[in-house]
Biopython code that builds the backbone (N, CA, C, O; Angstrom):
import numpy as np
from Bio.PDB.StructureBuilder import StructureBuilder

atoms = [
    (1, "UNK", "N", (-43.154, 91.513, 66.362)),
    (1, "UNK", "CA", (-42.986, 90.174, 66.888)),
    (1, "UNK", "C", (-41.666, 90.121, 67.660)),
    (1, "UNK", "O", (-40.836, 90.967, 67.329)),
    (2, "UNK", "N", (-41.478, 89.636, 68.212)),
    (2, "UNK", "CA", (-40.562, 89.870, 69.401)),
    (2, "UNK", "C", (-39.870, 87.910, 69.732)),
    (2, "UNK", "O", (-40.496, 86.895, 70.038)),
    (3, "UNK", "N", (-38.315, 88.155, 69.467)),
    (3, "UNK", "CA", (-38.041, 86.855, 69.253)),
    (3, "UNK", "C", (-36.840, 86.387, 70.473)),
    (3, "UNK", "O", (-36.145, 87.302, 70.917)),
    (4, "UNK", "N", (-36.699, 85.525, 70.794)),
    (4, "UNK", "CA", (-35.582, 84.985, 71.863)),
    (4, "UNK", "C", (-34.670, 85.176, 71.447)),
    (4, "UNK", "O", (-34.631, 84.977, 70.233)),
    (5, "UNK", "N", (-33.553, 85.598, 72.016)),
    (5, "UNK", "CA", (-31.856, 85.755, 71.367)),
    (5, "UNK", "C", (-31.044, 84.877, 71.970)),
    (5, "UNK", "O", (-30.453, 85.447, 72.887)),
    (6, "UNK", "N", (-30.638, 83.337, 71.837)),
    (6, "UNK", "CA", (-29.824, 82.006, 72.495)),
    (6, "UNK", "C", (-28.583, 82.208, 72.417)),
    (6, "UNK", "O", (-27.755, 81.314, 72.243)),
    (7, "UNK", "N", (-28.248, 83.823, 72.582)),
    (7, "UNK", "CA", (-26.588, 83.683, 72.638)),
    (7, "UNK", "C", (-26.646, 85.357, 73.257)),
    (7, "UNK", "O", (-27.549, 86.152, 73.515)),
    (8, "UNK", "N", (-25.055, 85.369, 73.326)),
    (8, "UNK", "CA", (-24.721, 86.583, 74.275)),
    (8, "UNK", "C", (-24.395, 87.557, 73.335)),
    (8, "UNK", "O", (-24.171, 88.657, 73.841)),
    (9, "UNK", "N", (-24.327, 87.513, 72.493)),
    (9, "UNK", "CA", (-23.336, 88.507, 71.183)),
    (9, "UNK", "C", (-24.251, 88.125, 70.421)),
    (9, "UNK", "O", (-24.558, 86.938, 70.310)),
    (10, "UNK", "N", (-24.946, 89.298, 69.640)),
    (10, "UNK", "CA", (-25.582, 89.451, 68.361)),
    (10, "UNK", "C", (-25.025, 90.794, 67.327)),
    (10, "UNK", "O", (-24.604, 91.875, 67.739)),
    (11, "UNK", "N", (-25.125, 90.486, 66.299)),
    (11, "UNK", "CA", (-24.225, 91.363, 65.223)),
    (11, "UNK", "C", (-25.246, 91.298, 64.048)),
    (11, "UNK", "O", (-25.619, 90.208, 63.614)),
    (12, "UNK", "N", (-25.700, 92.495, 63.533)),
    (12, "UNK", "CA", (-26.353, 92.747, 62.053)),
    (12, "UNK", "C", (-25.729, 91.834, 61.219)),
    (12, "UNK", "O", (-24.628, 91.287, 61.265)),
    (13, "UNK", "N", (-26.927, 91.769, 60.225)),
    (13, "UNK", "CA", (-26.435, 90.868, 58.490)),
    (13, "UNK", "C", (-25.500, 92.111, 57.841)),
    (13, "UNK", "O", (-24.826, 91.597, 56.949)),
    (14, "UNK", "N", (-25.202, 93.543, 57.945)),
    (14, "UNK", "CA", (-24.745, 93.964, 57.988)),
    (14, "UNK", "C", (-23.300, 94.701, 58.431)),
    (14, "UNK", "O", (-22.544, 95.460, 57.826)),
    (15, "UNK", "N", (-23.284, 94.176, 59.628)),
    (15, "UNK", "CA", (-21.648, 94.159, 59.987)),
    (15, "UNK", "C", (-21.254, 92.512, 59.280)),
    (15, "UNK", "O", (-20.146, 92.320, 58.778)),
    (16, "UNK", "N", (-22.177, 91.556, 59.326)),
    (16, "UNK", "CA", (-21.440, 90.123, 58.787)),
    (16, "UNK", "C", (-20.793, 90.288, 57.265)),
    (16, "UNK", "O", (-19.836, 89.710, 56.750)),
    (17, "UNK", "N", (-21.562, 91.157, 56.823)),
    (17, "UNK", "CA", (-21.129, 91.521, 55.150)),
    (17, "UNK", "C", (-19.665, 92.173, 55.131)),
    (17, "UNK", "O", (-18.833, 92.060, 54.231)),
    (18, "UNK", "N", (-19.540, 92.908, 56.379)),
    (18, "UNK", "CA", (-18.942, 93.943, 56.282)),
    (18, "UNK", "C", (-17.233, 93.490, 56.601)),
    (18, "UNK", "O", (-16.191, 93.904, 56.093)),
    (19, "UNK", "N", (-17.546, 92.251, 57.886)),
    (19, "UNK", "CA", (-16.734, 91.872, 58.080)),
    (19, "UNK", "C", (-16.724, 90.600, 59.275)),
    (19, "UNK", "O", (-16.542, 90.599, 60.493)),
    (20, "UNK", "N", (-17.047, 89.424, 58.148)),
    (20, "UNK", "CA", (-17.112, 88.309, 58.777)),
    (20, "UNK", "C", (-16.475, 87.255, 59.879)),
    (20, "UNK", "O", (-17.034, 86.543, 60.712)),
    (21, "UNK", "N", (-15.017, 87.449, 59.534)),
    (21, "UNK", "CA", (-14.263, 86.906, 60.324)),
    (21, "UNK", "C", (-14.257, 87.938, 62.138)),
    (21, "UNK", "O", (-14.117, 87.627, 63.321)),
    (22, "UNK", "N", (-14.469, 89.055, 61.450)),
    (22, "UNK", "CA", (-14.364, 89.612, 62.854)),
    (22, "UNK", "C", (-15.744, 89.755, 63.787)),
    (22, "UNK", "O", (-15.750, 90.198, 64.936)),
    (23, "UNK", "N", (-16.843, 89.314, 63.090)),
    (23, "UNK", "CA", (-18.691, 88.839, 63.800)),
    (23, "UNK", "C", (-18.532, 87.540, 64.426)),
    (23, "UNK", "O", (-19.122, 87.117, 65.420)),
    (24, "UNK", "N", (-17.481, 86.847, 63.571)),
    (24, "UNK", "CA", (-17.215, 84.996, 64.014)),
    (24, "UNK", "C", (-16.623, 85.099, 65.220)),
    (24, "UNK", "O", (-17.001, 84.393, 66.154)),
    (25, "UNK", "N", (-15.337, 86.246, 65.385)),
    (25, "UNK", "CA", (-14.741, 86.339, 66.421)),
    (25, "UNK", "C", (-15.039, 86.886, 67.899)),
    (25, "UNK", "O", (-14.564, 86.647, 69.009)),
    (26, "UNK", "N", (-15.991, 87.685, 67.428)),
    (26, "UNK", "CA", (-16.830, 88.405, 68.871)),
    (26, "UNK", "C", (-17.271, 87.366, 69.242)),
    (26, "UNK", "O", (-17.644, 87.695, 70.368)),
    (27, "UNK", "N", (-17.594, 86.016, 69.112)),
    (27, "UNK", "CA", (-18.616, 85.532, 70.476)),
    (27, "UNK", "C", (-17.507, 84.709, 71.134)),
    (27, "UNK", "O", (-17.778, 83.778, 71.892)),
    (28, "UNK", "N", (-16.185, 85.085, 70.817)),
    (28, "UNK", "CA", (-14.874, 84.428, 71.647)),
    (28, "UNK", "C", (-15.359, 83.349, 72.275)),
    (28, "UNK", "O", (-15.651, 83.197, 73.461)),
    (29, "UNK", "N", (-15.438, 82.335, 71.014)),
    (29, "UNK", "CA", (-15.887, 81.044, 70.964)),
    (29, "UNK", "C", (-17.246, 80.577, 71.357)),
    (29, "UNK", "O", (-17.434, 79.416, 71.721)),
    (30, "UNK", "N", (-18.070, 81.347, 71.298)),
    (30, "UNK", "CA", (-19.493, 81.205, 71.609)),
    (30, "UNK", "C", (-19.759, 81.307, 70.415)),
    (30, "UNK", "O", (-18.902, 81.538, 69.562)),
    (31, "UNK", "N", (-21.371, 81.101, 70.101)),
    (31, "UNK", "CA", (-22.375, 81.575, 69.362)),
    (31, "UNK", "C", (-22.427, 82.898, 69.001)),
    (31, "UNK", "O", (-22.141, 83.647, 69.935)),
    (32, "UNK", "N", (-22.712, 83.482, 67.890)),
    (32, "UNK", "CA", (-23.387, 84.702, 67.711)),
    (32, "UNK", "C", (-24.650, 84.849, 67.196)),
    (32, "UNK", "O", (-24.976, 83.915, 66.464)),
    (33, "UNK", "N", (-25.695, 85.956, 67.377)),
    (33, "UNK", "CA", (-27.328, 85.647, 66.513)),
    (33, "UNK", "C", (-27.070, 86.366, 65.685)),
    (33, "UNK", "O", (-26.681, 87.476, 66.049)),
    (34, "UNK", "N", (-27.150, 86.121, 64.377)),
    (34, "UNK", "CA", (-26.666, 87.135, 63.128)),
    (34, "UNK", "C", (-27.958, 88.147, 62.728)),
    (34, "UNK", "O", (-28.178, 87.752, 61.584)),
    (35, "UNK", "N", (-29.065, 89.345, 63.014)),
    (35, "UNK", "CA", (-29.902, 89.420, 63.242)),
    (35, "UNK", "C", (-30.174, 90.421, 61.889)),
    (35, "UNK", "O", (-29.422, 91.220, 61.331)),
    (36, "UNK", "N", (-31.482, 90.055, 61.629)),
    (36, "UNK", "CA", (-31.830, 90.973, 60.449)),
    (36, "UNK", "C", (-33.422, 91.285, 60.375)),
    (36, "UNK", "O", (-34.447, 90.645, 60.142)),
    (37, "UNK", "N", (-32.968, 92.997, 60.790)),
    (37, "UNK", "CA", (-34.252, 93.734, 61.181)),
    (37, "UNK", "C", (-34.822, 93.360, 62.551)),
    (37, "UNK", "O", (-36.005, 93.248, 62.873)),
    (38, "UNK", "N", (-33.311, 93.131, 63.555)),
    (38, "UNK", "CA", (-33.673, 92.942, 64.567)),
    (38, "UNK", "C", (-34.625, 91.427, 65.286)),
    (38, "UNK", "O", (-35.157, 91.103, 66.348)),
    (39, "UNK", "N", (-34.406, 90.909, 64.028)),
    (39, "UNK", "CA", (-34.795, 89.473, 64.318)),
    (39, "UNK", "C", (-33.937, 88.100, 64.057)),
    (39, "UNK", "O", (-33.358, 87.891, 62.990)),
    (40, "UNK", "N", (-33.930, 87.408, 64.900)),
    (40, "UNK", "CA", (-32.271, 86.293, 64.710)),
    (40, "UNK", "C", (-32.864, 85.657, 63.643)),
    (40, "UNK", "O", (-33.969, 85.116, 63.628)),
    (41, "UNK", "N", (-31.890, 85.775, 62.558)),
    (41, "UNK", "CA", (-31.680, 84.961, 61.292)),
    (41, "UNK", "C", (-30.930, 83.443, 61.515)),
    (41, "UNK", "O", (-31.436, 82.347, 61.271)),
    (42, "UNK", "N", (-30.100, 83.611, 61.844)),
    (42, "UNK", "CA", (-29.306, 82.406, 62.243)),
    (42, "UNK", "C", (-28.220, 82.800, 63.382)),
    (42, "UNK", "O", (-27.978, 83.930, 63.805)),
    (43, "UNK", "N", (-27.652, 81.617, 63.752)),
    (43, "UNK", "CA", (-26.415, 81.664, 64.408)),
    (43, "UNK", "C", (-25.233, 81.295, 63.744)),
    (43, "UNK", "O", (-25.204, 80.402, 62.897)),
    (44, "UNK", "N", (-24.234, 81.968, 64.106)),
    (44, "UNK", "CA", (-22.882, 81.484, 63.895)),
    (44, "UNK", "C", (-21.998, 80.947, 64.611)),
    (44, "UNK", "O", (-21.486, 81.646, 65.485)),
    (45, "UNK", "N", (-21.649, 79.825, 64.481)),
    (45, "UNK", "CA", (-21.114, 79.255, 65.409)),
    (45, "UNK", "C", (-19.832, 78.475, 65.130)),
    (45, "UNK", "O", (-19.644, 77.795, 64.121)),
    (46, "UNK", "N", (-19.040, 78.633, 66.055)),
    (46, "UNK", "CA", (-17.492, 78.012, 65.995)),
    (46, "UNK", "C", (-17.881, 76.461, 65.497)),
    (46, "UNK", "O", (-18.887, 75.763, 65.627)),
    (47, "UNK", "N", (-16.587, 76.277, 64.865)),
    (47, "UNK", "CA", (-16.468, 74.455, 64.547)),
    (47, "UNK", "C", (-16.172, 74.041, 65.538)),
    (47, "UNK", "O", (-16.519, 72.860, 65.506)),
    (48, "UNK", "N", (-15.593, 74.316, 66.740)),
    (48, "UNK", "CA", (-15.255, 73.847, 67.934)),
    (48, "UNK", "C", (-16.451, 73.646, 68.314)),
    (48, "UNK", "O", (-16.757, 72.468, 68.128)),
    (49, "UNK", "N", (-17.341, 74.305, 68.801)),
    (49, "UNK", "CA", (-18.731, 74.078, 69.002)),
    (49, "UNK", "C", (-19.910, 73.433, 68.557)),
    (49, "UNK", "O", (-20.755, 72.856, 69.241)),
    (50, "UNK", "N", (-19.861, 73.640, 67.015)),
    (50, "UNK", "CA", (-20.735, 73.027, 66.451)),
    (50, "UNK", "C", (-20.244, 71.377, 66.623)),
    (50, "UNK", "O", (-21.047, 70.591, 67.125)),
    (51, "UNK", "N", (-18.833, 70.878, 66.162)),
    (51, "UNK", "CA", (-18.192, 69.688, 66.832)),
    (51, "UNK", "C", (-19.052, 69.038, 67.750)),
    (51, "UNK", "O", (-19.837, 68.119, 67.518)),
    (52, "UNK", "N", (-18.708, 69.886, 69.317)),
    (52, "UNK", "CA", (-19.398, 69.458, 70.382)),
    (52, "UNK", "C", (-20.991, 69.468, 70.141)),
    (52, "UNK", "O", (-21.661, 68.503, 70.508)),
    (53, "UNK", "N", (-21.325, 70.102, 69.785)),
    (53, "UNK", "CA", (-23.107, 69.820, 69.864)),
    (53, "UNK", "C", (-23.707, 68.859, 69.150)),
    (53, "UNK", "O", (-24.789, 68.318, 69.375)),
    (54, "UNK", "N", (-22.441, 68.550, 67.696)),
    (54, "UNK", "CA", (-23.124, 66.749, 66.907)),
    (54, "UNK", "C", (-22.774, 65.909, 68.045)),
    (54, "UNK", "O", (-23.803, 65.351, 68.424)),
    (55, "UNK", "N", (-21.980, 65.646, 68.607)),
    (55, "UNK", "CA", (-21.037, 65.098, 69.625)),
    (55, "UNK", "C", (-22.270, 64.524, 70.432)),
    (55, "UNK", "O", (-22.770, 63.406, 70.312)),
    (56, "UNK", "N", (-22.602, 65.434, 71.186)),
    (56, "UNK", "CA", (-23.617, 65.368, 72.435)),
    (56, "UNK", "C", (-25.298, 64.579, 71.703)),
    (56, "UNK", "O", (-25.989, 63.640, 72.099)),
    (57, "UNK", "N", (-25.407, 65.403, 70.665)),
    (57, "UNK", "CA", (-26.501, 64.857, 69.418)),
    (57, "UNK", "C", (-26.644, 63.628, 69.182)),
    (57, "UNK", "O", (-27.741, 63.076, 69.272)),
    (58, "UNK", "N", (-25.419, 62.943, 68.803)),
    (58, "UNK", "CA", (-25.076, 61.492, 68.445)),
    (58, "UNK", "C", (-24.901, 60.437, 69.915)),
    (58, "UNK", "O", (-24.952, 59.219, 69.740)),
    (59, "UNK", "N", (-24.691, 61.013, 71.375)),
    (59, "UNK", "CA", (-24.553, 60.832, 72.215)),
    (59, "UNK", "C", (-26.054, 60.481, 73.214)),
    (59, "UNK", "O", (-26.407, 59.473, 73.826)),
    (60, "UNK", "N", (-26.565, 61.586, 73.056)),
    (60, "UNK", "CA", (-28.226, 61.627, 73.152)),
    (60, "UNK", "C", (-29.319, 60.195, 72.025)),
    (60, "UNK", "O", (-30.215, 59.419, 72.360)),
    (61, "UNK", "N", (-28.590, 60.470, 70.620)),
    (61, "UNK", "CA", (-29.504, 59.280, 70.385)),
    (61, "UNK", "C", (-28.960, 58.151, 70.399)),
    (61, "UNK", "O", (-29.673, 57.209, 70.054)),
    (62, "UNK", "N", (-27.692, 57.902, 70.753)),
    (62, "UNK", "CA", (-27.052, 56.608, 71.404)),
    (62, "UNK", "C", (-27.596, 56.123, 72.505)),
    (62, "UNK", "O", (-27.490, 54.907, 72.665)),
    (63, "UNK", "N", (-28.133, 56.720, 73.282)),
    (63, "UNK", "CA", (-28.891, 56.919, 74.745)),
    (63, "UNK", "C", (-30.266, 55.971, 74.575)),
    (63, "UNK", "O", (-30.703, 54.991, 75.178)),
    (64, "UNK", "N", (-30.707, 56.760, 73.461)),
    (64, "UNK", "CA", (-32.499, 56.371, 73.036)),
    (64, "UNK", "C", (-32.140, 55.223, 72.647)),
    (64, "UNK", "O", (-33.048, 54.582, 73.177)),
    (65, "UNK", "N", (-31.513, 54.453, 72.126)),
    (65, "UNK", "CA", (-31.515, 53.320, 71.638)),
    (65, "UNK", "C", (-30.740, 52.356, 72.684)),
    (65, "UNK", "O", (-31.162, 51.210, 72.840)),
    (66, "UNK", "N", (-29.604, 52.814, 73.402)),
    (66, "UNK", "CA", (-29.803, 51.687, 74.729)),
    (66, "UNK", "C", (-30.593, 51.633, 75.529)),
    (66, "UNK", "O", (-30.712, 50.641, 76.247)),
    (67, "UNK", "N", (-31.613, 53.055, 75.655)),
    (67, "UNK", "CA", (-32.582, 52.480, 76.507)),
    (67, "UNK", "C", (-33.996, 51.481, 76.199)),
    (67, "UNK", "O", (-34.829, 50.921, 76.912)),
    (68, "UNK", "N", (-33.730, 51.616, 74.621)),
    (68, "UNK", "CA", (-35.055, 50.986, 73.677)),
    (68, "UNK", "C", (-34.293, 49.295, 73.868)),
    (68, "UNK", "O", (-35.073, 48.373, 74.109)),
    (69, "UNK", "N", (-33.160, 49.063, 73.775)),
    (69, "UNK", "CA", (-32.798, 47.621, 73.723)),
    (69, "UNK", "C", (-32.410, 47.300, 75.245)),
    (69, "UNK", "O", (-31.514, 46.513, 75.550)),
    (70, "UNK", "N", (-33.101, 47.923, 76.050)),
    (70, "UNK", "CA", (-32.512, 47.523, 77.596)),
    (70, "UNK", "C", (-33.063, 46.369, 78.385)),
    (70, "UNK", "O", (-32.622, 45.544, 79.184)),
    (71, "UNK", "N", (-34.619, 46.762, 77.627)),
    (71, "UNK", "CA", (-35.888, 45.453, 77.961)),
    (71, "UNK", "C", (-35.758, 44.253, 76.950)),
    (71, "UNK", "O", (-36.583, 43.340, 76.984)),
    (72, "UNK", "N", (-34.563, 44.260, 75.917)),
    (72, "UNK", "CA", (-34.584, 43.103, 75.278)),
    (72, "UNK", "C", (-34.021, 42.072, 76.231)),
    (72, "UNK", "O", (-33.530, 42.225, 77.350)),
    (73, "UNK", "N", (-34.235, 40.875, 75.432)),
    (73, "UNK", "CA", (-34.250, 39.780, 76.255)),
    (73, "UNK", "C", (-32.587, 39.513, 75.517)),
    (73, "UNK", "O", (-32.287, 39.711, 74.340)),
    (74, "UNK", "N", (-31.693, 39.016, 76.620)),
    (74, "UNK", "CA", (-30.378, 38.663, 76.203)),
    (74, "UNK", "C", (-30.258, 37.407, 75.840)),
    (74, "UNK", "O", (-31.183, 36.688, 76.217)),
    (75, "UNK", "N", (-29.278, 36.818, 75.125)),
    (75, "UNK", "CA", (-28.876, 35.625, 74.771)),
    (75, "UNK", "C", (-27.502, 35.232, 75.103)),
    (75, "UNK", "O", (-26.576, 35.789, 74.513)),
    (76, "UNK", "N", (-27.328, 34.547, 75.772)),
    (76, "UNK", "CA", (-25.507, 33.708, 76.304)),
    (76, "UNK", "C", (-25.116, 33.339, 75.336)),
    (76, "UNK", "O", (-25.927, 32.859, 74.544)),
    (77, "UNK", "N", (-23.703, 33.405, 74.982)),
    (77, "UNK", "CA", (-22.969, 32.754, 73.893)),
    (77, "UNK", "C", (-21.538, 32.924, 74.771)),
    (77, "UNK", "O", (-20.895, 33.805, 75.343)),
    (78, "UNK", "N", (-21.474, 31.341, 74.459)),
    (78, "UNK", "CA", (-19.627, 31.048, 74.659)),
    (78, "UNK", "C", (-19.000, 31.990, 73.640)),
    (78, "UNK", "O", (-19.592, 32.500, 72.689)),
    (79, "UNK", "N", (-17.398, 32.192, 74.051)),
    (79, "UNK", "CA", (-16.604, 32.674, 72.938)),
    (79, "UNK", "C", (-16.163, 31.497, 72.477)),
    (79, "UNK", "O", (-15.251, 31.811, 71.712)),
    (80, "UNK", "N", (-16.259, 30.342, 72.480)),
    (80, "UNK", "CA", (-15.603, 29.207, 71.658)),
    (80, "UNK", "C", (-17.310, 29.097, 70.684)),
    (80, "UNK", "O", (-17.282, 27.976, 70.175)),
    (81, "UNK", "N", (-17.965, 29.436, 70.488)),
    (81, "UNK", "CA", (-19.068, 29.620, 69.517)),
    (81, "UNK", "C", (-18.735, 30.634, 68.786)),
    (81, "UNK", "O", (-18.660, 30.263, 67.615)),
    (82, "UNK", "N", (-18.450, 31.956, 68.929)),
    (82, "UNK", "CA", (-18.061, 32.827, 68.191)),
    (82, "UNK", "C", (-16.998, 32.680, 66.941)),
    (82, "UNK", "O", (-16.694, 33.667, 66.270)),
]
sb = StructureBuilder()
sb.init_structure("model")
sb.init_model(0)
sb.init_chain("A")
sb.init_seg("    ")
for serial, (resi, resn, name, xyz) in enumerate(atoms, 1):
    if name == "N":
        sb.init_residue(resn, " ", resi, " ")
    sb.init_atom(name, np.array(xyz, "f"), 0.0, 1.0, " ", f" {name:<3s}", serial, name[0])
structure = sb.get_structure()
């Protein structure tokens, strides 16, 4: 079976055992595919990154929901009502 690899740097479950901080460090702030038996297990990914991708996540469904309340109908209010 033959699988997509979404990053530039992939490293065995085996070098990760071996030596983690330095598998984290090869994708010099990218992603890595941590691969086992030649098939991506997971990624590893910087907190800098992962950061940005809730970021964009929370940004995206901020999106869906102003565009779901865009066709609501508005209501005027003075600030001396408030």
């Amino acid at each position: 079976m033959t699988s997509r690899i979404l990053s530039d740097v992939a490293a065995s479950i085996t070098e990760l055992k071996t030596n983690p901080m330095k598998v984290a460090l090869s994708g010099y702030g990218e992603p890595v595919a941590v691969l086992n038996r030649n098939e991506p297990a997971f990624y590893c990914v910087p907190a800098e990154a992962y950061e940005m991708m809730m970021d964009k996540l929370e940004d995206l469904e901020l999106q869906i929901i102003a565009k779901e309340r865009e066709s609501e109908a508005s209501v005027s209010v003075s600030i001396d009502d408030l």
